[in-house]
N, C-alpha and C positions, 0 to 999 in steps of 0.2 A: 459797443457799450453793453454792459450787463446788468441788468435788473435784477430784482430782490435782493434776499439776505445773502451773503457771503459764508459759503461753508466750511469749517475747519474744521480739518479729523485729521491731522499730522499730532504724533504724540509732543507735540511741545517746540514752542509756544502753545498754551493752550487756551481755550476762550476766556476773558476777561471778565467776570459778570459785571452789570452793572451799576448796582451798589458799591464796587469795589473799585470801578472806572471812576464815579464821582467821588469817592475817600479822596484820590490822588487831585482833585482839581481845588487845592488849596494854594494858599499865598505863597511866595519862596518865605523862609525862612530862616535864623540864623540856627545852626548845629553846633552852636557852642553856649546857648542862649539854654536859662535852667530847667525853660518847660521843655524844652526838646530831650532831656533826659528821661522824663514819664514816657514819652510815645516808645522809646528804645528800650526801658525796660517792661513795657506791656507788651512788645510782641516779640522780646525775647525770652519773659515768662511764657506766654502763648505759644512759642514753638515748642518749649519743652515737653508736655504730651502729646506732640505729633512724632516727635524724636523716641518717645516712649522711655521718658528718662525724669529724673528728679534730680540726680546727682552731675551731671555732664554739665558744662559748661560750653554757653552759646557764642557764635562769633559769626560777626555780619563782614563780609568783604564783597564790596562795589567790584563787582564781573559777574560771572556765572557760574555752574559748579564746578566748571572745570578750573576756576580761582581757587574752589575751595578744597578740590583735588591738588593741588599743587600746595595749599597751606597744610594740609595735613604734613605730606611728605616732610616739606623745606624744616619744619616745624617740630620733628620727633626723632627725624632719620641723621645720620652722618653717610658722608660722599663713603661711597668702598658697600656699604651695609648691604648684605643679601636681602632680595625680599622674593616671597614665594606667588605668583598670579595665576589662576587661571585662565586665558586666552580663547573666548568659544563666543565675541561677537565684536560688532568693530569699538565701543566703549572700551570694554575688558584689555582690548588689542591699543586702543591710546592709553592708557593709564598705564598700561605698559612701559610704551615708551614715554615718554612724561618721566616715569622713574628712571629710565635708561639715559634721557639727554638731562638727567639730574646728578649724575653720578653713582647711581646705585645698580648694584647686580641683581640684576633679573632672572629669578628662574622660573622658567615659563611652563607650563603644564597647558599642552593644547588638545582639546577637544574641538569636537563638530560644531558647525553653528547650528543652533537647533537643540544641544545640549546646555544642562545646567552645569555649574561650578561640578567638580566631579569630588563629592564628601570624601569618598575611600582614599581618590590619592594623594587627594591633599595628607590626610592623615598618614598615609602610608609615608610621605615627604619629610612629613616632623619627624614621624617616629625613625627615620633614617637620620637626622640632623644632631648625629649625638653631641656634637659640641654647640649648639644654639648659634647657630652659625646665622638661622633664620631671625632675622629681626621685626618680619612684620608679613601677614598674611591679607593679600588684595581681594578682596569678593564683590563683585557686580552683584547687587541684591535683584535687581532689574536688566538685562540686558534688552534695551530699547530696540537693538538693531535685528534682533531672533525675535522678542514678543517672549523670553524669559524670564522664569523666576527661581533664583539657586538659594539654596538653604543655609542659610547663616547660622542657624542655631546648630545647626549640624557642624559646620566649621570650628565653632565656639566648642564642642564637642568633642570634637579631635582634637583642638591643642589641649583641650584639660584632660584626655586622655594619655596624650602622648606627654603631659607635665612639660608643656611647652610655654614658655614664657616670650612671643611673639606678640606685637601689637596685631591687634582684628581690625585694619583699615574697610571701610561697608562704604560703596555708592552708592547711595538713594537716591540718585535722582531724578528717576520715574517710577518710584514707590513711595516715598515718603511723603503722607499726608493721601494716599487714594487706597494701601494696603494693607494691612498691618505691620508694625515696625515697632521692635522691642529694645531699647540700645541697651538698657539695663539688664533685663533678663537673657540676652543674650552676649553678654560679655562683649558688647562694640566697646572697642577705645575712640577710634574715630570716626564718625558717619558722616555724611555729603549731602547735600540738596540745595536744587537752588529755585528759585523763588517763581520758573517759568513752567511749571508743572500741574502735578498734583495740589500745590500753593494761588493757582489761580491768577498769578498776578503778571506782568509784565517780567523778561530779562533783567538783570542788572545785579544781581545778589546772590555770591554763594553764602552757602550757611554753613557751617562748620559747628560740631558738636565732639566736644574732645572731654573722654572720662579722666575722672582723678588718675588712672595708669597714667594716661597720654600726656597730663599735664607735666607729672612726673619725667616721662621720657622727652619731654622740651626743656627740661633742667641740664639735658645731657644732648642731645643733638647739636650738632656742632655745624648744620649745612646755612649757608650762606642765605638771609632773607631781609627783606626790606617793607617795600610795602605788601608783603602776606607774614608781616611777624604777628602771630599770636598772641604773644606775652603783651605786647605795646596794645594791640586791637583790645585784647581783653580789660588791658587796666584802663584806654580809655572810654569803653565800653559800663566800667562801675562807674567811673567818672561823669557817665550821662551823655558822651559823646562818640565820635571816630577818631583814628587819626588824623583822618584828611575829610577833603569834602565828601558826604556821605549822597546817596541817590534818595530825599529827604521825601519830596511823594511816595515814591514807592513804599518806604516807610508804611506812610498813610494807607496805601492800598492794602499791603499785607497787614496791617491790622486790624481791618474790615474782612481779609478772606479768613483771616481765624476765625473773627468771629462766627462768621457761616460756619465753618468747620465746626467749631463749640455748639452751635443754636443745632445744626444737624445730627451732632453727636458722633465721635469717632467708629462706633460701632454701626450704625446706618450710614456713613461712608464706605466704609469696606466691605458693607452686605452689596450697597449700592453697586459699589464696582463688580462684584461679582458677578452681578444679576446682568450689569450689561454688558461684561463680556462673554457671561455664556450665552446671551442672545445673540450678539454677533458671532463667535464662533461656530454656534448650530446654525446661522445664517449661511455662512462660508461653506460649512460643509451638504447645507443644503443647494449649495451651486457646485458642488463635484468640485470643488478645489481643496487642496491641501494647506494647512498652515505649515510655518517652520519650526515652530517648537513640536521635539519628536514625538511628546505624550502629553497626554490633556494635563495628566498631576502636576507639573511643570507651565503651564502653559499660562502666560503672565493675562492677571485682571487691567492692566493700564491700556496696554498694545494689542493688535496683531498683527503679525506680519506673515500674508497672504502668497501663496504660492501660485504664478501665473500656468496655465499651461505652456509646454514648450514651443510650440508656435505661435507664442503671442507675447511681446515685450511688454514687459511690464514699465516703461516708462511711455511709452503709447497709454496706457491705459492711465496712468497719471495725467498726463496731457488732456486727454480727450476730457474729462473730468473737470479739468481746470478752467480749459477755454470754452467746453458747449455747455456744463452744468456748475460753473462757479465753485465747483470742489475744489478742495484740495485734500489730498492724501499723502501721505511720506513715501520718501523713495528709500528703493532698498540700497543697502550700504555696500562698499566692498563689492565681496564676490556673490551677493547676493541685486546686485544694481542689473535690472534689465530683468530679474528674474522673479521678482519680489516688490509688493506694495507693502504700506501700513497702515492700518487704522488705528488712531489713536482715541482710547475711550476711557479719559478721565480727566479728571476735575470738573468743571461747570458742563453735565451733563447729563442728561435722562433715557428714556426710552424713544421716545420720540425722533431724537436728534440721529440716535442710534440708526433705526428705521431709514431716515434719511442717507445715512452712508451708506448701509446695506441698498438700497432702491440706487441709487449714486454709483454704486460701483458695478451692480448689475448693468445700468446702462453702458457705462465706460466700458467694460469687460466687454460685451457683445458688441458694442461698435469697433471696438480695435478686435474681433473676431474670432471671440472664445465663443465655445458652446454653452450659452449657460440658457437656463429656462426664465426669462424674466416672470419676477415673484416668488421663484422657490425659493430665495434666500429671505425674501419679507415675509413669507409666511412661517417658514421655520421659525424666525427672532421671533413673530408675534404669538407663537405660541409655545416659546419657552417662557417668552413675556409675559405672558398670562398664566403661566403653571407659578409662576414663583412673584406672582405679584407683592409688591409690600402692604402691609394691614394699612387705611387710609388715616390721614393724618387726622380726621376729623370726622364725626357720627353726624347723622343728620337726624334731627329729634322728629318724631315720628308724632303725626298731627292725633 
């Protein structure tokens, strides 16, 4: 049996808070009943400047993002339609295929894991597509499985360079709401997230964010959808409801993690994540280990995904974690499984918690039989932690 708190630092699910636990502990309810149209359209106003958007229109579908991955597609595209992906983590490499057992041709541009979306060749790809052969451009804004972060606006960039008239498909969904995200200024048609993230809240909701292009190009997609059709979600969505039974707490919850997100301010969210992932990455590099993302400028504020030495398995070190210090940490994906841990550091989290995964995985690491110095990684975070402290939220009036 295990005593105390329970720790989680897997990028998602991610902790609950608990204002946001009690939002959800309300009566059932009917979703078709007129006040339930208020709660659905306050925290579908409320996503809008997480999505970084005023003109997009919001869409709530019961799953996860990967629902809301498949409503983009089903939703804009037709069976046969080229679409262009980058491929450099195992997310990038599902939405791949996802497009593929959908009917669409893939053409895949593969990089390392550890690199970001590669801007030039995408560009170099349109400006090759002299007949707009390309109908829609895949970018992982976040690759969860590297601890990445690829540049969208740089993508957005290359098609109006190359006068390219492709949709800009963005997964958000371990950025959106912990990084900054622009769907407006950055020419998204479609963006992704779902509600187990940076959003704070439990699984159960992809969110879909489709700009006036996208809506446009579901005038003319011809691919077969049912319960992920847009148009029907959207209209019953003005309507004050769903199509079907909707997940009616979670509702609740997620419009209590807005509100944190609003009381905190989008801009001390994102300093926030920063601060503590360059604590923990100068923690890691204070234990002689490697991350996988190739360069710091790239190197995502959500995750990281931790580079074990070669004689040491990296799911031993998950293990030991789990069962002698109540941790948990994410395993590495693919061809990074055995080689690779994660630590997940966003949403409901601070310094402290931070501290604790760093001190957590020093233990793990040395018992499953790396070299590491226990406290060189706590001491590094705590005084990155302290060089970039934030101004205190309150003066103390001086007697």
């Amino acid at each position: 049996m295990q005593t105390g708190t329970a720790h989680l630092f897997i990028p998602g699910p991610t902790n609950v808070p608990a204002d946001v636990q009690r939002a959800m502990i309300v009566p059932m309810q009917d979703h078709r009943a007129p006040d339930f149209g208020g709660l659905l359209d306050e925290v579908r106003k409320g996503l809008k400047p997480i999505f970084g958007t005023r003109t997009a229109e919001i869409a709530l579908f019961p799953g996860s993002g990967t629902a809301a991955w498949e409503a983009a597609i089903a939703n804009t595209l037709s069976p046969g339609d080229k679409v262009l992906i980058a491929r450099h983590g195992q997310f990038s490499m599902l939405w791949a295929q996802m497009a593929q057992a959908l009917g669409l041709r893939v053409e895949a541009i593969d990089v390392a894991w550890g690199a970001p979306g590669p801007v030039r060749e995408i560009e170099r790809r349109l400006g090759a597509d002299k007949y707009d052969e390309i109908k829609a451009v895949f970018v992982t804004h976040n690759e969860t499985a590297t601890g990445v972060t690829s540049d969208v606006a740089g993508v957005r960039h290359a098609l109006d360079t190359c006068f390219h008239d492709a949709l800009l498909f963005v997964d958000g969904v371990s950025s959106i709401g912990s990084i900054p995200f622009e769907m407006d200024a950055w020419g998204v048609d479609l963006a992704i997230a779902g509600t187990q993230k940076g959003l704070m809240c439990p699984a159960g909701m992809g969110i879909l964010a489709a700009s006036p292009n996208a809506l446009e190009a579901m005038e003319t997609g011809t691919m077969a959808r049912s319960f992920l059709d847009l148009r029907a979600m959207l209209g019953a969505h003005e309507a004050g409801s769903f199509c079907f039974t909707p997940p009616a707490q979670l509702l609740h919850g997620l419009r209590a993690a807005l509100a944190r997100l609003q009381a905190e301010g989008l801009g001390n969210v994102f300093a926030r994540h920063r601060r503590l992932a360059q604590g923990v990455r100068a923690g890691i590099a204070a234990m002689g280990l490697d991350i996988v993302a190739e360069h710091p400028s790239f190197a995502s504020d959500t995750v990281t995904a931790i580079r074990t030495p070669r004689d040491v398995d990296a799911r031993e070190v998950i293990e030991i974690a789990r069962t002698r210090y109540n941790t948990q940490f994410g395993a590495g994906l693919g061809p990074l499984a055995g080689q690779a841990f994660r630590i997940g550091h966003l949403g409901d989290l601070n310094e402290g918690m931070c501290l604790t995964a760093l001190g957590m995985a020093e233990l793990s690491l040395k018992a499953a039989g790396a070299r590491v110095e226990l406290g060189a990684g706590l001491a590094a975070a705590q005084t990155t932690f302290a060089a970039h402290a934030p101004a205190p939220a309150f003066a103390i009036a001086a007697e």
